[in-house]
N, CA, C and O atoms as a GROMACS GRO file, in nm:
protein
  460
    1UNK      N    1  -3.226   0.748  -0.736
    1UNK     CA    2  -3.082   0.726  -0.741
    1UNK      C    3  -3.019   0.825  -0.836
    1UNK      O    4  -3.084   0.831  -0.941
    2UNK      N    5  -2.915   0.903  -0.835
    2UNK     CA    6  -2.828   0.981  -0.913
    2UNK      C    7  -2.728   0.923  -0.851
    2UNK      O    8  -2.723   0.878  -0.736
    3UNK      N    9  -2.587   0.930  -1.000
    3UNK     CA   10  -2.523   0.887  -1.032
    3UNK      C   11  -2.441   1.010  -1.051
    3UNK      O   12  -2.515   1.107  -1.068
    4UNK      N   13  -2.327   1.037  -1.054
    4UNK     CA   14  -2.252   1.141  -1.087
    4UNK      C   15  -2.076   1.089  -1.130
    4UNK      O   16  -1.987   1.043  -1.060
    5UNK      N   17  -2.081   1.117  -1.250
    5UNK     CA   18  -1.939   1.045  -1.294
    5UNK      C   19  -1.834   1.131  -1.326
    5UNK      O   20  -1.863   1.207  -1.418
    6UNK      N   21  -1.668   1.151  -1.257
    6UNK     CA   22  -1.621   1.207  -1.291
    6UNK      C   23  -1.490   1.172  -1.326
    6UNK      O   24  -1.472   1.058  -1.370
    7UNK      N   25  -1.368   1.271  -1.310
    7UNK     CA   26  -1.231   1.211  -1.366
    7UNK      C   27  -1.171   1.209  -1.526
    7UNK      O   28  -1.051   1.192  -1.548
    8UNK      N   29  -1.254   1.225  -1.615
    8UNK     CA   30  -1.254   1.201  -1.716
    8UNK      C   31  -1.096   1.320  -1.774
    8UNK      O   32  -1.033   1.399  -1.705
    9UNK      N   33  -1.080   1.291  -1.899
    9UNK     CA   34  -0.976   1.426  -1.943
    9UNK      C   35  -0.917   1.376  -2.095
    9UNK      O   36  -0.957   1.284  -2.166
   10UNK      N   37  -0.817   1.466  -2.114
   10UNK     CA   38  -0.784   1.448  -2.238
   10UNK      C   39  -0.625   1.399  -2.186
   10UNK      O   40  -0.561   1.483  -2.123
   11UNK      N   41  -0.564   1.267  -2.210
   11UNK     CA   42  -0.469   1.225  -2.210
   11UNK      C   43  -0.366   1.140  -2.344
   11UNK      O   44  -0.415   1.086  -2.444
   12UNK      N   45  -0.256   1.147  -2.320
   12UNK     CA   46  -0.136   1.065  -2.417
   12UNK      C   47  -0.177   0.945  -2.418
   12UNK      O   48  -0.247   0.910  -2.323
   13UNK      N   49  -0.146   0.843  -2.528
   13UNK     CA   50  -0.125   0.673  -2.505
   13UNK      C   51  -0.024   0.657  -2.427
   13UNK      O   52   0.069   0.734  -2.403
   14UNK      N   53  -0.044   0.556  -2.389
   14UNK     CA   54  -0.041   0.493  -2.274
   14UNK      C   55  -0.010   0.566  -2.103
   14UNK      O   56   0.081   0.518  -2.036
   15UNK      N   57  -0.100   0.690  -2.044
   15UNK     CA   58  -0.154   0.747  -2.000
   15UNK      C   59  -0.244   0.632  -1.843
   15UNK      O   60  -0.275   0.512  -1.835
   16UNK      N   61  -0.251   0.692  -1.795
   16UNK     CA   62  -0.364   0.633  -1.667
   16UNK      C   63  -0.440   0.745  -1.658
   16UNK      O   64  -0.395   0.858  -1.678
   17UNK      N   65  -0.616   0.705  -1.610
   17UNK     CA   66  -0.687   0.783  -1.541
   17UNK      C   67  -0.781   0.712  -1.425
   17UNK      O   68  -0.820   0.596  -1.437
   18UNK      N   69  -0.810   0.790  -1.318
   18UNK     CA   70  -0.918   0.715  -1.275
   18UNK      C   71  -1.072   0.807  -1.283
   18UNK      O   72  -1.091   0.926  -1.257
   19UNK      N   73  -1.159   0.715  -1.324
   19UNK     CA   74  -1.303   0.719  -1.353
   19UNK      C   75  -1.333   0.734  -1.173
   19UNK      O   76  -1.251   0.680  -1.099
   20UNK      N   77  -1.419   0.788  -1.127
   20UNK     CA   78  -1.529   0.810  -1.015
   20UNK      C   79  -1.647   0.807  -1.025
   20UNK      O   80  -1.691   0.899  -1.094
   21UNK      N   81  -1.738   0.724  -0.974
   21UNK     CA   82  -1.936   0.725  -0.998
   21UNK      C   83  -1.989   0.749  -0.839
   21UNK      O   84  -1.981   0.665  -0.749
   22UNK      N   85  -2.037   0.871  -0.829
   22UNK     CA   86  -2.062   0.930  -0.647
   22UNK      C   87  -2.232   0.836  -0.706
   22UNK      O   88  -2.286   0.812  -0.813
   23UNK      N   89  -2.258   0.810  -0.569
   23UNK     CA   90  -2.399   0.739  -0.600
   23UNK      C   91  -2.465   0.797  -0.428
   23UNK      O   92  -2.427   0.783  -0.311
   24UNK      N   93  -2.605   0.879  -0.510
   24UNK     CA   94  -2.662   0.931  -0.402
   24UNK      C   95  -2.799   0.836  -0.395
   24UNK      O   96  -2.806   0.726  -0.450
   25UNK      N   97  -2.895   0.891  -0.328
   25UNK     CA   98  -3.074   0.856  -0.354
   25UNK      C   99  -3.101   0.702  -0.282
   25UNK      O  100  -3.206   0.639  -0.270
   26UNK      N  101  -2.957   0.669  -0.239
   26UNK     CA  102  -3.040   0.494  -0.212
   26UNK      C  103  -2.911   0.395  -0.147
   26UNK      O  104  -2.809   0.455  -0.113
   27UNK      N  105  -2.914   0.321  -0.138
   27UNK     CA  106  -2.871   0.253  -0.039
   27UNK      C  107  -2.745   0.127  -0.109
   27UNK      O  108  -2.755   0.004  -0.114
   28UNK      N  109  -2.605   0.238  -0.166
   28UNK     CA  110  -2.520   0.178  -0.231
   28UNK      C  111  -2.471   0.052  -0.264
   28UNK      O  112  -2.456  -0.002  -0.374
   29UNK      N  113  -2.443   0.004  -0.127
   29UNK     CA  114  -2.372  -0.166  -0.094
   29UNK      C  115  -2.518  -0.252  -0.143
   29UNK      O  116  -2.493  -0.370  -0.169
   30UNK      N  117  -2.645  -0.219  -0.158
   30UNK     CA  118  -2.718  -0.327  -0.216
   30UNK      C  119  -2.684  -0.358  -0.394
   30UNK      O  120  -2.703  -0.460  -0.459
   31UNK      N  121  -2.633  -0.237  -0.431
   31UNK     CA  122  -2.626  -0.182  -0.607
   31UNK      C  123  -2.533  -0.294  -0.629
   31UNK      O  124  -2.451  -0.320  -0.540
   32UNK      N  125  -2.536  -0.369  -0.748
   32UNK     CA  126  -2.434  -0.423  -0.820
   32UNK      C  127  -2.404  -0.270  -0.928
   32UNK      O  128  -2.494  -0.188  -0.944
   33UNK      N  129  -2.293  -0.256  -0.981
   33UNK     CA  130  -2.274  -0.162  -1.040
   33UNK      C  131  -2.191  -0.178  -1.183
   33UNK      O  132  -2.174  -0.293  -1.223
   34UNK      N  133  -2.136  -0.062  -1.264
   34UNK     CA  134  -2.090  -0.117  -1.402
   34UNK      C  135  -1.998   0.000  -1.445
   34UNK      O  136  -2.017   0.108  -1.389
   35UNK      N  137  -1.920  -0.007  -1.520
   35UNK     CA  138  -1.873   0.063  -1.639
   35UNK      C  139  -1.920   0.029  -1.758
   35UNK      O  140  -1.899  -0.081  -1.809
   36UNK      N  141  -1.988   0.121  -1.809
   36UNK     CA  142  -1.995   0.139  -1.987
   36UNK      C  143  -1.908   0.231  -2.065
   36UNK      O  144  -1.836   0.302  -1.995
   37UNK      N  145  -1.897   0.245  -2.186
   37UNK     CA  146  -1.849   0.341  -2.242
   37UNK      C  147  -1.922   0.388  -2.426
   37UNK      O  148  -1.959   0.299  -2.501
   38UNK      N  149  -1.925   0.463  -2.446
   38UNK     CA  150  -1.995   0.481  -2.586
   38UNK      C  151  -1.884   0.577  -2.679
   38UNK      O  152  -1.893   0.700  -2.670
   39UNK      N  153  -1.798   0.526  -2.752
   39UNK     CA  154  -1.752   0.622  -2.864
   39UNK      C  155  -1.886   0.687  -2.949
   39UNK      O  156  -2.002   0.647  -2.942
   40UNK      N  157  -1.840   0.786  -3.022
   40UNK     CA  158  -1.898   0.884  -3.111
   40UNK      C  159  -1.901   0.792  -3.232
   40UNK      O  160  -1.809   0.759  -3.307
   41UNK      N  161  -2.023   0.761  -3.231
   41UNK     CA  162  -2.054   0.673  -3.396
   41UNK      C  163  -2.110   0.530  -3.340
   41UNK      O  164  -2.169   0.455  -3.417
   42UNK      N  165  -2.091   0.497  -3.218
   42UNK     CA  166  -2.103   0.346  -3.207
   42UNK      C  167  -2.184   0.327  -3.105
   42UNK      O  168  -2.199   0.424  -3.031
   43UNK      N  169  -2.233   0.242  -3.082
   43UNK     CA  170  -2.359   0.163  -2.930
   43UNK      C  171  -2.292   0.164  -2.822
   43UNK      O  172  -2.173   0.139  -2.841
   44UNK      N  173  -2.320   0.182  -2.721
   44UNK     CA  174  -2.284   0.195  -2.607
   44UNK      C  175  -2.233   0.041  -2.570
   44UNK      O  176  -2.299  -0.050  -2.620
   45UNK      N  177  -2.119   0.007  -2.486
   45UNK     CA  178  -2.085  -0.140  -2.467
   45UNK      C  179  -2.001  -0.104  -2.339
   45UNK      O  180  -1.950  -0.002  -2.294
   46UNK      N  181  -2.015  -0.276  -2.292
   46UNK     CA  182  -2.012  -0.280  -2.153
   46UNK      C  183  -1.866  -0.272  -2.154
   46UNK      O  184  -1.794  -0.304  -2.249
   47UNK      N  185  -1.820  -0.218  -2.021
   47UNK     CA  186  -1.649  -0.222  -1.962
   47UNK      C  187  -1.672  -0.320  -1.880
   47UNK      O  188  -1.671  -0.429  -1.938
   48UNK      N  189  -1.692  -0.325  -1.766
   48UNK     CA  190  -1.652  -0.396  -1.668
   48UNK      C  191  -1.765  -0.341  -1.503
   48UNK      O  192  -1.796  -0.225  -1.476
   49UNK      N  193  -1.802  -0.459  -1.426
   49UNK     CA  194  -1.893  -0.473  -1.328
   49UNK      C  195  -1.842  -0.514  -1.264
   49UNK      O  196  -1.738  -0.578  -1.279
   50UNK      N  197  -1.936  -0.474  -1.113
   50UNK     CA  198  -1.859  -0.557  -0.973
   50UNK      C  199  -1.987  -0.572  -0.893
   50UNK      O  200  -2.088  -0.504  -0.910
   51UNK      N  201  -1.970  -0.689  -0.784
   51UNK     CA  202  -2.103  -0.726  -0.732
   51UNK      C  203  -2.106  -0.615  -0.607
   51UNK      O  204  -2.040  -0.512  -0.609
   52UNK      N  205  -2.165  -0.641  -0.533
   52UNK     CA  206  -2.225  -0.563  -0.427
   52UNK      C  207  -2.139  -0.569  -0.328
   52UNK      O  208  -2.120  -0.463  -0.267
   53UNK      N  209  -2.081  -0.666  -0.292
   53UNK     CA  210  -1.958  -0.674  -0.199
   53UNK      C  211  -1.827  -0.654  -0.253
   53UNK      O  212  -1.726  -0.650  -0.182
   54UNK      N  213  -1.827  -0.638  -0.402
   54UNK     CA  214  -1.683  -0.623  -0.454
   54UNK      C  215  -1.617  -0.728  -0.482
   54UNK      O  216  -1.513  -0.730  -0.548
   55UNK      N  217  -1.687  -0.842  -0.422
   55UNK     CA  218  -1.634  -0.922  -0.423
   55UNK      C  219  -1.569  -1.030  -0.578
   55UNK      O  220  -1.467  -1.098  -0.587
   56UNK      N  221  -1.642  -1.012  -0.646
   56UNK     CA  222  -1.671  -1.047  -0.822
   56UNK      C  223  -1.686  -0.955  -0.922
   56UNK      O  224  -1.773  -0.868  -0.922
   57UNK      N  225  -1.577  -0.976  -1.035
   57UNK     CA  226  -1.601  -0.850  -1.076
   57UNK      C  227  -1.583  -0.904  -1.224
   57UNK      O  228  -1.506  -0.999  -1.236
   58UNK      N  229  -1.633  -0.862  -1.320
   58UNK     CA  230  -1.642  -0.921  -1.487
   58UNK      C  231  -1.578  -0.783  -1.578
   58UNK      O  232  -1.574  -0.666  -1.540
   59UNK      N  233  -1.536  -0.835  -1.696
   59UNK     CA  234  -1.434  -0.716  -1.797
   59UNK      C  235  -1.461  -0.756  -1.916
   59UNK      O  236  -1.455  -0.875  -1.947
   60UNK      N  237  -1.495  -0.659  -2.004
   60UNK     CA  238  -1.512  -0.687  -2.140
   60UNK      C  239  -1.338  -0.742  -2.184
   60UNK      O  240  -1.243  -0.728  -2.108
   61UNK      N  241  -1.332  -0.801  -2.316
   61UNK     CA  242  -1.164  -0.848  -2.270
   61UNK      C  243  -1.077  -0.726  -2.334
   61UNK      O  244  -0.954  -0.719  -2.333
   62UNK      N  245  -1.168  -0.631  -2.391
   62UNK     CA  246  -1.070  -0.508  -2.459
   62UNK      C  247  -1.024  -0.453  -2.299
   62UNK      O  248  -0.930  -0.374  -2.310
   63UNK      N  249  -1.062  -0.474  -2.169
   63UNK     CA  250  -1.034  -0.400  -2.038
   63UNK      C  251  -0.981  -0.494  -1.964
   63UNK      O  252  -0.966  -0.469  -1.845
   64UNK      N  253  -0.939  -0.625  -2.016
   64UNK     CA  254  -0.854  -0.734  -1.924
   64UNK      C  255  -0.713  -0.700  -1.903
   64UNK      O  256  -0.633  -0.729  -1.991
   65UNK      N  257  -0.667  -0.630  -1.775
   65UNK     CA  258  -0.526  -0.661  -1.793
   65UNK      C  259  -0.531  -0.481  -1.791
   65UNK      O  260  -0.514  -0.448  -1.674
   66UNK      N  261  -0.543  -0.394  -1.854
   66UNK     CA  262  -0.562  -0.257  -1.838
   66UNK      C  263  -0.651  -0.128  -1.759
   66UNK      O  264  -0.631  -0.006  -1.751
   67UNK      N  265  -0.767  -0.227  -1.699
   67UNK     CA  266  -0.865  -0.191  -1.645
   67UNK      C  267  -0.903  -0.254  -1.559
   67UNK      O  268  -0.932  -0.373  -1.564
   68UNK      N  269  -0.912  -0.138  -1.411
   68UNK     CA  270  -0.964  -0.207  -1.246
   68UNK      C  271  -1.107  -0.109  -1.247
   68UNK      O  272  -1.130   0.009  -1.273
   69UNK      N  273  -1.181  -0.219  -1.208
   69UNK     CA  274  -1.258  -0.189  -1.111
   69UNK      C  275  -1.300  -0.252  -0.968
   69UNK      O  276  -1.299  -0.363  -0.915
   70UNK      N  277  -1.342  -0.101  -0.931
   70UNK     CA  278  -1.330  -0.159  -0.724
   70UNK      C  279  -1.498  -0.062  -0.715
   70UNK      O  280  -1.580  -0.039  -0.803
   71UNK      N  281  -1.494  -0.030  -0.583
   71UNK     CA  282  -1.569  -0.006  -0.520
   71UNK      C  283  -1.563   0.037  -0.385
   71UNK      O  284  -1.464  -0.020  -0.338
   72UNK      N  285  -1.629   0.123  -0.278
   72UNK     CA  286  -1.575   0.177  -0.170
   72UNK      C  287  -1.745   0.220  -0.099
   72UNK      O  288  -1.816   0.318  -0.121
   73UNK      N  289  -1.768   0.098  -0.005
   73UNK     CA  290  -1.936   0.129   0.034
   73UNK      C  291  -1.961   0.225   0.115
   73UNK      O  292  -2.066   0.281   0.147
   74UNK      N  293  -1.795   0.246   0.160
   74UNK     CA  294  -1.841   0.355   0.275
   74UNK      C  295  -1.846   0.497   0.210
   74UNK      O  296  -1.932   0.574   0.254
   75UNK      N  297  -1.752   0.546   0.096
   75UNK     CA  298  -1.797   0.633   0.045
   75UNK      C  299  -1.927   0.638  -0.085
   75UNK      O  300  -1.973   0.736  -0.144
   76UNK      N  301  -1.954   0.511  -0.096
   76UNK     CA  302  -2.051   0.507  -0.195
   76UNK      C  303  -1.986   0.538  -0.358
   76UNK      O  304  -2.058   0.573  -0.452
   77UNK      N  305  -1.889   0.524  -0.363
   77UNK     CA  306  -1.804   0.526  -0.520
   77UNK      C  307  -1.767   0.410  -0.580
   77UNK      O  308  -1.727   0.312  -0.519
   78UNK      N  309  -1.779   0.418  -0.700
   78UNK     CA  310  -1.714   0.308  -0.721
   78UNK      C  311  -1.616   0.338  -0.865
   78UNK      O  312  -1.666   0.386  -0.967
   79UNK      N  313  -1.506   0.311  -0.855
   79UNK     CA  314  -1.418   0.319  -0.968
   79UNK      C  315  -1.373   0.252  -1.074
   79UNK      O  316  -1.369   0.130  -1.062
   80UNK      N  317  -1.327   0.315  -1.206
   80UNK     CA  318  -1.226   0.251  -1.255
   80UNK      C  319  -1.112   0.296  -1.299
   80UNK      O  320  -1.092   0.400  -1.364
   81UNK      N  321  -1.043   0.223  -1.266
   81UNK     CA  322  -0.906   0.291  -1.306
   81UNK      C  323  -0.878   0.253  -1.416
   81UNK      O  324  -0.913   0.136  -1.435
   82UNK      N  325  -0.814   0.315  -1.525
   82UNK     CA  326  -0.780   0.273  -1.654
   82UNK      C  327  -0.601   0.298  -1.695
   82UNK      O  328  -0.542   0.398  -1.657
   83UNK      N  329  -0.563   0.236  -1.742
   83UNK     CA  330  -0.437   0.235  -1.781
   83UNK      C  331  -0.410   0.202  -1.888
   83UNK      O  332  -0.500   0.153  -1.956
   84UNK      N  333  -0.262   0.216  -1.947
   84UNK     CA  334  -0.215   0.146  -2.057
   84UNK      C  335  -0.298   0.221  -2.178
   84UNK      O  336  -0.280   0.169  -2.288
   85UNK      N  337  -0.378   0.324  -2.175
   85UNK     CA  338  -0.467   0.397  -2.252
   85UNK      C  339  -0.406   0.385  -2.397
   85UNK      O  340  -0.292   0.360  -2.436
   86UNK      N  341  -0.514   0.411  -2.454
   86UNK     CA  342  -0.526   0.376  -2.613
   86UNK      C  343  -0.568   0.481  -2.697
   86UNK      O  344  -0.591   0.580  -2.628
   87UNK      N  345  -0.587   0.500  -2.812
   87UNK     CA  346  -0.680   0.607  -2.893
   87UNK      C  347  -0.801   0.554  -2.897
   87UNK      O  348  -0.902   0.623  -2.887
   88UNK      N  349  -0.804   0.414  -2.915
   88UNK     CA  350  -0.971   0.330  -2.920
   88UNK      C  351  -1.032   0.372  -2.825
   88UNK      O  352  -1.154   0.382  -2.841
   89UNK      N  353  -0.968   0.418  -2.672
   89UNK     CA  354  -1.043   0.404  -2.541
   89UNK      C  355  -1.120   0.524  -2.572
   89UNK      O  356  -1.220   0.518  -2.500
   90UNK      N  357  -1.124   0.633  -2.645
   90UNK     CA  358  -1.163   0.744  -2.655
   90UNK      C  359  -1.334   0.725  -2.651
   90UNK      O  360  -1.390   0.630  -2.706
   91UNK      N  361  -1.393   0.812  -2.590
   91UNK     CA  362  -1.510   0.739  -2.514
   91UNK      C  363  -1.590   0.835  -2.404
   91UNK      O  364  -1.531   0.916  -2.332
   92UNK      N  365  -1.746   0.812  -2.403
   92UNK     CA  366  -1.774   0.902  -2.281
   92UNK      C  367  -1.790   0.795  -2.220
   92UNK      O  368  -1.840   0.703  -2.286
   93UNK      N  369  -1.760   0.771  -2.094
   93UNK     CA  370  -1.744   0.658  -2.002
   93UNK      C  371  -1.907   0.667  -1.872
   93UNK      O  372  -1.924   0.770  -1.806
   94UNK      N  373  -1.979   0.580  -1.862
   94UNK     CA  374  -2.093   0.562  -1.822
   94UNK      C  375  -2.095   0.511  -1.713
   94UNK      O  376  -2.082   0.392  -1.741
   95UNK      N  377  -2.105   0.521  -1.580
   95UNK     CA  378  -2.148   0.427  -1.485
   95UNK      C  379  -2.289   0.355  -1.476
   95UNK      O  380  -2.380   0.420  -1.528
   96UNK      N  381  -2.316   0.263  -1.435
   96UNK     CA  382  -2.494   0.228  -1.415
   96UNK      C  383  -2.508   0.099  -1.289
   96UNK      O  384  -2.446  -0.007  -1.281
   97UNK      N  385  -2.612   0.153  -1.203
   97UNK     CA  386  -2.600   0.102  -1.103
   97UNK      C  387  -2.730   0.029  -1.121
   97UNK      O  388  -2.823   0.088  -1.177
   98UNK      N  389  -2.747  -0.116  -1.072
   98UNK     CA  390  -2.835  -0.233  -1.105
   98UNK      C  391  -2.948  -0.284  -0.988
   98UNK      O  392  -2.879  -0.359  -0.919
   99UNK      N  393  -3.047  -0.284  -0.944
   99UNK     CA  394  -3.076  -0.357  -0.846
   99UNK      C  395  -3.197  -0.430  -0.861
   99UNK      O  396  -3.274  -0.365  -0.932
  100UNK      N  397  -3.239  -0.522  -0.830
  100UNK     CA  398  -3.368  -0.589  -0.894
  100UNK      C  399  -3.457  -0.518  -1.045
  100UNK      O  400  -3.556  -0.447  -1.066
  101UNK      N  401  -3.380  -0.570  -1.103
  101UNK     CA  402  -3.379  -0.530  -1.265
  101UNK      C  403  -3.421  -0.399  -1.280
  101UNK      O  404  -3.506  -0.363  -1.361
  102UNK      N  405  -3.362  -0.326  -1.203
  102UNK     CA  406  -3.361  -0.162  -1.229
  102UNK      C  407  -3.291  -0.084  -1.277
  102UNK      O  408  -3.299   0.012  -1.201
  103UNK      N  409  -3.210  -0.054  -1.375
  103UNK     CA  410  -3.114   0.032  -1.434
  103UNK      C  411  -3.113   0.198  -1.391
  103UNK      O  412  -3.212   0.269  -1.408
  104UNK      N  413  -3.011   0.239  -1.345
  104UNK     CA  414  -3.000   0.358  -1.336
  104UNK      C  415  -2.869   0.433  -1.386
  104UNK      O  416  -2.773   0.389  -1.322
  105UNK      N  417  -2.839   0.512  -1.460
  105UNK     CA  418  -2.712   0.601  -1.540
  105UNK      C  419  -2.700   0.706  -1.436
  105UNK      O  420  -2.772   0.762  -1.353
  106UNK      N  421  -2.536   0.706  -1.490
  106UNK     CA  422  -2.499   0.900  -1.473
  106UNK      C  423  -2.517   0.927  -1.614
  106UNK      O  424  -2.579   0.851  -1.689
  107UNK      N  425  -2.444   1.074  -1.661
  107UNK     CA  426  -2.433   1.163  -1.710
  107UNK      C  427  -2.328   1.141  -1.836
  107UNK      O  428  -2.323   1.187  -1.950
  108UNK      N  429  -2.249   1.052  -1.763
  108UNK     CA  430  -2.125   1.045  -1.791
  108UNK      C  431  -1.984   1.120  -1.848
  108UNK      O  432  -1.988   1.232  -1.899
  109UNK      N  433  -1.873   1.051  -1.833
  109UNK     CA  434  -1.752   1.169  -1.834
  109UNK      C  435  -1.700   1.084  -1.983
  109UNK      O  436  -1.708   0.965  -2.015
  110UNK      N  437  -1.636   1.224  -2.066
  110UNK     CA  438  -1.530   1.174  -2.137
  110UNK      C  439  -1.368   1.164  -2.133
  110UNK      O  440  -1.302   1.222  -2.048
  111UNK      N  441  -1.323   1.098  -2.217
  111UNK     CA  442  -1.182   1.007  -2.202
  111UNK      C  443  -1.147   1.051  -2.352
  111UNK      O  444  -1.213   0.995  -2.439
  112UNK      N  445  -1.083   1.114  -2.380
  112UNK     CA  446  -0.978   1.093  -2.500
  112UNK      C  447  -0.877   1.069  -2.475
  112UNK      O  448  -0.836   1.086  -2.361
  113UNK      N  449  -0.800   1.020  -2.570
  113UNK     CA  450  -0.698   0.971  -2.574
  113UNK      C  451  -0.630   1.049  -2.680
  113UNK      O  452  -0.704   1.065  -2.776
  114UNK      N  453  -0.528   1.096  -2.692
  114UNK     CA  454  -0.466   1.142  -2.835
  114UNK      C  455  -0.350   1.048  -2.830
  114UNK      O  456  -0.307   1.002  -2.724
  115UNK      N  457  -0.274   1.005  -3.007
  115UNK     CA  458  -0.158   0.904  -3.019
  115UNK      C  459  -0.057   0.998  -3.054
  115UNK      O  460   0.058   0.960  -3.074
   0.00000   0.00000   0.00000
């Protein structure tokens, strides 16, 4: 499985971007999938997941209300859109795709934010 994450950039507060995760090697619509993000200095922590059908989807609560995620099986992507941007959001943003306790990463993209 490769993962490839893009979209990322240097934007204003309160700014929108959308995040992209292309997912090759395997057979997408089975993947539950995720957003992470890791600032410079700190542990990597979860954004926000969606199940395999899209149907269910969970948010850390710093991304309630400012942050979508979807999904698209036919192109095999899955997004997030971010809004309402912050200086906190500043961040390399991680996708990771899940399937019988298998973890797999991209590369990931960064997000600054300037105030």
């Amino acid at each position: 499985v490769q993962l490839v994450e893009s979209g990322g950039g240097f934007v204003q507060t309160g700014d929108s971007l959308r995040l992209s995760c292309a997912f090759a090697g395997g057979t997408f619509s089975s993947y539950a999938m995720a957003w992470f993000r890791q600032a410079e200095g700190k542990e990597r922590e979860f954004v926000s997941s969606i199940s395999v059908s899209g149907a269910t989807t969970y948010y850390a609560d710093f991304a309630k209300g400012r942050f979508t995620i979807s999904r698209d099986n036919a192109k095999n992507t899955v997004y997030l859109q971010l809004s309402s941007l912050k200086p906190e959001d500043t961040a390399v943003y991680y996708c990771k795709a899940q399937r019988w306790g298998f973890d797999y990463w991209g590369q990931g993209t960064q997000v600054t934010v300037s105030s």
